[in-house]
N, C-alpha and C positions, 0 to 999 in steps of 0.2 A: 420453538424453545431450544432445541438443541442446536441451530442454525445459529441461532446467537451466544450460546454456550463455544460455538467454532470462535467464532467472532473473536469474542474475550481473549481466545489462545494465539489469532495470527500473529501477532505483534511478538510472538515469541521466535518465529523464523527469520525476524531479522536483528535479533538479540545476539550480543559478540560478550560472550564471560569474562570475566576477568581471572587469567590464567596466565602468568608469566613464564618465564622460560628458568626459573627457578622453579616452582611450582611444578611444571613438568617432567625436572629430574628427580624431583621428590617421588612423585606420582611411580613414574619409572624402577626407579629405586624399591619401592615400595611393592608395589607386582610381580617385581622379579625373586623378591625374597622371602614374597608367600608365595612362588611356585616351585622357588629352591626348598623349600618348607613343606609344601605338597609333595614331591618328589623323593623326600626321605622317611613317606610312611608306605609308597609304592613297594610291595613285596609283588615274586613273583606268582604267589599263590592267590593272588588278586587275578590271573588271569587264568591259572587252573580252573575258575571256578566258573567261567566259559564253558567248561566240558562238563560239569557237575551239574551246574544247571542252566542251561542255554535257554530256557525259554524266559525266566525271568529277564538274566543281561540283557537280549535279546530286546524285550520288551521295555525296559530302561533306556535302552541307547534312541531307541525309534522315537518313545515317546520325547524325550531331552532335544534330538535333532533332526529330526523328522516332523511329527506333530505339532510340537511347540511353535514352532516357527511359521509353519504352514495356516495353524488357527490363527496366530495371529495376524497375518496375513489378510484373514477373511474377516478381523476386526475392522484394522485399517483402512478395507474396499468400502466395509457398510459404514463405518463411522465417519468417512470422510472428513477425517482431523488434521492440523495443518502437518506441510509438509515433516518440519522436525519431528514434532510428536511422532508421526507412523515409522519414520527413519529409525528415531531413538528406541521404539516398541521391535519393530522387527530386530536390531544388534539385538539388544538386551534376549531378545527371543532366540539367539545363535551362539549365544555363548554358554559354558557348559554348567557344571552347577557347581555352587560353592561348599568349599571343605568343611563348611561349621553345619553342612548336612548329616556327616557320621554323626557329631553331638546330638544333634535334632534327632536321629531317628535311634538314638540309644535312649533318648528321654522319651520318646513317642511309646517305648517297645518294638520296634520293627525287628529288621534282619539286618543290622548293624556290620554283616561280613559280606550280604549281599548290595549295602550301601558302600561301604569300601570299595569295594569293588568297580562298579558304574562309578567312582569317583575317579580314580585310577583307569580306566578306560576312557572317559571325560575327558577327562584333563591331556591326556595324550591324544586322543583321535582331535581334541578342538583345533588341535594346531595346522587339521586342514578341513575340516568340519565347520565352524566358525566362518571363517574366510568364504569357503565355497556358499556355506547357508547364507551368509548376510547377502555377498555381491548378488547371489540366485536374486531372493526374497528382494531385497532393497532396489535392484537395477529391474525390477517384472514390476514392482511398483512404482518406481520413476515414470516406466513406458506407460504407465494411463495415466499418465499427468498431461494434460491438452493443456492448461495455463500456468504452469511454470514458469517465474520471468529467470530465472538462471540457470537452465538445466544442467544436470550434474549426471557424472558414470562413476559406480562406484568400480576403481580396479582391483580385480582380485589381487594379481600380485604384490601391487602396494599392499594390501591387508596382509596378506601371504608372509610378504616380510616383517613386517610391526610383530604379528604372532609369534614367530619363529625367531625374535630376536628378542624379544620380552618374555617370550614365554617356553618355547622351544630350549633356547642355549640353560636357564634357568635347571629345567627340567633334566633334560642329560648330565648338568654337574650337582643336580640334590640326588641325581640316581649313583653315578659316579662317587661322589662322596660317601654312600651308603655302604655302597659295596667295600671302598676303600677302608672307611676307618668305622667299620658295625658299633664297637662298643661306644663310640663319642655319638656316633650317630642316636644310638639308645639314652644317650644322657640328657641330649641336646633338644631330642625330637618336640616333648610335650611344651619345652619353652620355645622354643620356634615359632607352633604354631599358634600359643598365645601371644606371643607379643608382634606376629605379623597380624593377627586380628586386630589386637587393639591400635597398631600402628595407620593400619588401613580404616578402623573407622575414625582416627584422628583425621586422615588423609583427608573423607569425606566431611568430615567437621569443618577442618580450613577450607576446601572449598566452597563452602557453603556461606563461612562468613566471610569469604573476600567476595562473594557475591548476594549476600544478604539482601540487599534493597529489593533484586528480581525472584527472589525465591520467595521472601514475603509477597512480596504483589501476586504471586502465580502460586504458590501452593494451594489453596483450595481446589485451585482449577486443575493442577496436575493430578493431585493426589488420589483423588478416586478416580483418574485413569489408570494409573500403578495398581492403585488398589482392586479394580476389575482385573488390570490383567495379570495380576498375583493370581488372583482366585483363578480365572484363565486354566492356568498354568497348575494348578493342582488340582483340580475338576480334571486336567487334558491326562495328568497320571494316573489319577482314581479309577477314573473311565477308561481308558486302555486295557490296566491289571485287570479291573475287573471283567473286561469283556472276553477276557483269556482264561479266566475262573484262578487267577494267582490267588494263594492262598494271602489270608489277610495281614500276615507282618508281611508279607511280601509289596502287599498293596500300597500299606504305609509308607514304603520304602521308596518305591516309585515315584510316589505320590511327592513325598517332600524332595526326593531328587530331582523333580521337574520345577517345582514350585523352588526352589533355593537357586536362583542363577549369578555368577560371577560376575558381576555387575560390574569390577573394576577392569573387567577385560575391553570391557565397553570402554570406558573413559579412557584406555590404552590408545584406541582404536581410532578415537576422537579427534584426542590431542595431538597425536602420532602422525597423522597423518594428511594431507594439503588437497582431502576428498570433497571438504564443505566449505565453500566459502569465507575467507576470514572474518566479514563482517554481519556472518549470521549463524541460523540455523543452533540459535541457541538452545530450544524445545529438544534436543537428544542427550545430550549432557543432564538437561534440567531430570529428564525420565533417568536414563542411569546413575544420578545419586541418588533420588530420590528411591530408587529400587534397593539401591543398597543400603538403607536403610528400614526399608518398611519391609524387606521379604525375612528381615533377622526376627522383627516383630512378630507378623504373621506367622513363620516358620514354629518358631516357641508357643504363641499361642495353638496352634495343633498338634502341635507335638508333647504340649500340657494336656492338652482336651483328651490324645489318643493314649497316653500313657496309663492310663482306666483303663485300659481294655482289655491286655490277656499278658501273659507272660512275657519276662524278658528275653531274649535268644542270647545266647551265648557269644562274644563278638569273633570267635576262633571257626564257629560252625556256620555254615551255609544252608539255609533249608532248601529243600530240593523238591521242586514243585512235583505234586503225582501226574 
């Protein structure tokens, strides 16, 4: 059963999107100015807070780029799903998590200052975190491919650069700018990062219907793959925190921080770059919109669930594990 459930998917790695070269400055455009947007809520007491509580950051970052990546990994070996599909699972799995996590984890109740925080850690270490995790993860999984008809190497450098040019130069001028002009910065900030949300789920919208015909055929079949390895991905935070005995707004915190990944860093990475074949390997795209969509879902819906549960933290204070 599951053998034929493959089946259904292969047809998707010789699938080519329809993504023009308009479309890709949009996309670009768009990533760059919710990282310049990320980069102007960066304080530097986001990493004091390294020293206040290391075990949780600590446990955050591993879990995000470390774990994440590695479990899924060991999806990919036992599910033997077609080549895209596991490609598309492992990026989405190396990219860091997304900014609409502080929301999620102030409406959860968590530690809202220790979510700032691993986001602002995130978002800067991805910019060689990312790159080293995919090429790892994605070229260790190539190498047990014996029937491959096009083999591919994923180059770090190439990703190296796409990151560090979309997301890298972004980041040092939202940092820059902050410093420079604080009070515009303070005017500017909470509309920033709504209208890079909603720009960027436009983003995902148009692509979706300039490729409508393949994402209706295939969404059934994708979707509860995303939707496993969401869960994945917050089962891999729950479980980490808790095997460290992290107190539980702490767990929350993790928890949606692994589970919320930046899916558009993915589509960056994609489009960007001359790594996949131009007449296929559609199935990695089809997973990275389709995540950036369903983990906003999921996200809210646990982050509703857990908002029942015990007080809200302060977002100025950092709880400090015992």
């Amino acid at each position: 059963m599951f053998d034929n459930y493959n089946e259904k998917l292969l047809p998707l790695d010789g699938i080519k999107l329809n993504f023009n070269e308009t479309g890709l400055m949009i996309m670009n455009i768009t990533i760059a100015f919710i990282m310049f947007g990320v980069a102007l809520g960066i304080k530097r007491e986001n990493f004091q807070d390294i020293v206040k509580d290391p075990k949780s950051v600590i446990t955050g970052v591993i879990s995000q780029f470390i774990l994440m990546p590695a479990m899924t990994f060991l999806i990919v070996m036992i599910a033997k799903l077609p080549v895209s599909i596991s490609l598309g699972m492992l990026l989405v799995a190396s990219c860091p998590g997304g900014n609409v996590s502080n929301f999620m984890t102030s409406l959860a109740r968590g530690n809202v200052a220790l979510s700032v925080s691993l986001t602002a850690i995130a978002d800067l270490a991805s910019i060689i975190m990312t790159p080293l995790s995919f090429t790892f993860w994605g070229n260790l999984y190539i190498d047990t491919l014996s029937d491959i008809a096009d083999p591919i190497h994923i180059p770090f450098i190439e990703v190296l650069k796409t990151i560090t040019l979309l997301m890298g130069v972004p980041l040092v001028l939202g940092l820059w700018f902050q410093q420079k002009f604080p009070k515009t910065t303070k005017r500017i900030f909470k509309t920033v990062k709504i209208v890079s949300f909603v720009v960027f789920l436009g983003f995902i919208a148009g692509a979706i219907a300039a490729n409508f015909e393949h994402f209706a055929k295939y969404f059934w079949l994708i979707f509860p793959i995303v939707l496993i390895h969401n869960l994945l991905a917050f089962t891999t935070g729950f479980s980490i925190s808790g095997l460290l005995r992290l107190s539980l707004l702490n767990r929350k915190t993790i928890t949606i921080e692994t589970g919320i990944q930046n899916s558009g860093i993915a589509l960056v990475l994609i489009f960007n770059n001359k790594i996949f074949p131009d007449d296929g390997y559609g199935g990695i795209a089809f997973i990275a919109a389709m995540w950036g969509i369903w983990h906003i879902a999921s996200g809210l819906i646990i982050s509703t669930l857990w908002s029942y549960r015990n007080e809200p933290v302060k977002e100025t204070v950092l709880i400090k594990e015992k």
